[in-house]
N, C-alpha and C positions, 0 to 999 in steps of 0.2 A: 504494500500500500504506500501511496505518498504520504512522508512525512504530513503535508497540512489536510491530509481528508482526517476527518472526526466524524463517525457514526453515533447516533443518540437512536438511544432505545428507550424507545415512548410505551411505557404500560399503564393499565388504568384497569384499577375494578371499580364494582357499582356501589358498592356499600363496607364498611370499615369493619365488616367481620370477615372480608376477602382477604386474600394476602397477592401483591405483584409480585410475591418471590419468583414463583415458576417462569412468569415470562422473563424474567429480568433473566435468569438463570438459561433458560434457551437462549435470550436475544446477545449474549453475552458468548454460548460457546458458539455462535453464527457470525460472531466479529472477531473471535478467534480464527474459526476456517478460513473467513478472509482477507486475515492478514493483520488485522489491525490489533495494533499494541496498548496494553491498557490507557495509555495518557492518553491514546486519541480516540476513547471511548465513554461519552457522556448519559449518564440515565436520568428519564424526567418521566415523573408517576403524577398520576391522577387517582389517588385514594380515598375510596368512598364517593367517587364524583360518576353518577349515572348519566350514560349519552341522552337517554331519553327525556331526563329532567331537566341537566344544564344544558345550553348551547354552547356552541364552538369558544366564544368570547366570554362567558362564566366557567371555565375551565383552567386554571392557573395554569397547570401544568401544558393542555394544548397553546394554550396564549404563548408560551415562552416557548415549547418548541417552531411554533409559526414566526414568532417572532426571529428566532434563529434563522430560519429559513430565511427572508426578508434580507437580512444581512448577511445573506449567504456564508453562514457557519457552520454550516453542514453539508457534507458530500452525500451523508449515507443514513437512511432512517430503517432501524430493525424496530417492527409492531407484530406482536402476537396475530395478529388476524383486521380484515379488516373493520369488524365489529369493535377493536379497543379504539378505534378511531369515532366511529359514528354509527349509531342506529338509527338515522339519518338519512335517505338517500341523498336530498337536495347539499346537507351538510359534508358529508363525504365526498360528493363530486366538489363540494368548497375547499376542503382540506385539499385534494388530490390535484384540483389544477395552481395552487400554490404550489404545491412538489414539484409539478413539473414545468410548471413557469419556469423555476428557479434550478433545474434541470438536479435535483436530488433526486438517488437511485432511492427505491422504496423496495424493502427487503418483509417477507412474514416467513417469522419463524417455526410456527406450529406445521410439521411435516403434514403434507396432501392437500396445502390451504393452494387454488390457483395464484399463479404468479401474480407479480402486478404488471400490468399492461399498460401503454398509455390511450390503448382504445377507449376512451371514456362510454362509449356503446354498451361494452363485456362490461366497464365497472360495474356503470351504474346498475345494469344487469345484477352482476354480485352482492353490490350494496342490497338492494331489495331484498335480498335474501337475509341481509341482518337484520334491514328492517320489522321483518316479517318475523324473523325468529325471535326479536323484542317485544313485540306484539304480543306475542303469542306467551311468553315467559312470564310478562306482565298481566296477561289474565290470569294464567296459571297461579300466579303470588297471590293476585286478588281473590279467584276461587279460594284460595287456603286461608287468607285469613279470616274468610267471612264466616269456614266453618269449624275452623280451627285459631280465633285469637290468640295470640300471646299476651306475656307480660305487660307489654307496651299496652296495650289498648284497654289492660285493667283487668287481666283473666289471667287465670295461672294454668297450669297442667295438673291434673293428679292421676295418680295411678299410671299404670302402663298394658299394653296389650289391649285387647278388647273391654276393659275396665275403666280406660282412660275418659276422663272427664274433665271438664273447664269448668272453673266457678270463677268468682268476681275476686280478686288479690283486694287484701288489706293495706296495700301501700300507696 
């Protein structure tokens, strides 16, 4: 690699009971294979920060790697998939014509995810697919808590197995 290319490895989960270890951990032995030595390797997380809640610009973490880009500080951006970016379509084809405005190679490290292209046609294609899969995640969360509350909404759990029951928490 040329000394001044710097790859940043952008992770984000949705909520602060996730952990970015794992992508950080892939996108990391992926800037190993190609080449790049740890000083020219930057990481920028978005934790607890949902694509679906925040936008592009409530996102600290995407703000500074965009920002990065902008000032062209970056050669190389490794992301778990394109869902840590946006669940989004109209939002991800925003982030991606930034990339490649600014002519950064866009690397995903989760083996079997398709490359990235700059056919924005195939993205925005793919993105839909995150979108949809968000969609769909987001009901699933909703069905559970309606029939299954937690602590949070003032129910607790008791018992276990086919005995399990919700009452009202004391706190």
């Amino acid at each position: 690699m040329l000394k001044e290319s710097i790859v940043v490895i952008y992770a984000r989960v949705s909520t602060l009971k996730q952990s970015t270890k794992s992508q950080i951990i892939q996108g990391r032995e992926l800037a190993r294979r190609l080449g790049f030595a740890e000083d020219q390797i930057v990481e920028i997380l978005d934790d607890g920060v949902s694509s679906r809640k925040w936008s592009i610009h409530e996102r600290a973490g995407l703000s500074m790697l965009l920002e990065k880009i902008r000032n062209n500080e970056v050669t190389h951006i490794i992301v778990a998939d394109r869902d840590r970016f946006a669940r989004n379509m109209v939002e991800y084809l925003t982030i991606i014509a930034k990339i490649t405005k600014h002519k950064v190679k866009l690397l995903f490290s989760v083996k079997g995810v398709t490359p990235f292209t700059n056919d924005f046609g195939l993205e925005a294609y793919l993105a839909l697919f995150a979108e949809s899969e968000g969609n769909k995640i987001n009901e699933r969360s909703n069905g559970a808590r309606k029939y299954y509350p937690n602590k949070l909404y003032g129910y607790e759990r008791k018992g276990n197995g086919s005995s399990t029951h919700y009452v009202p928490s004391n706190e």
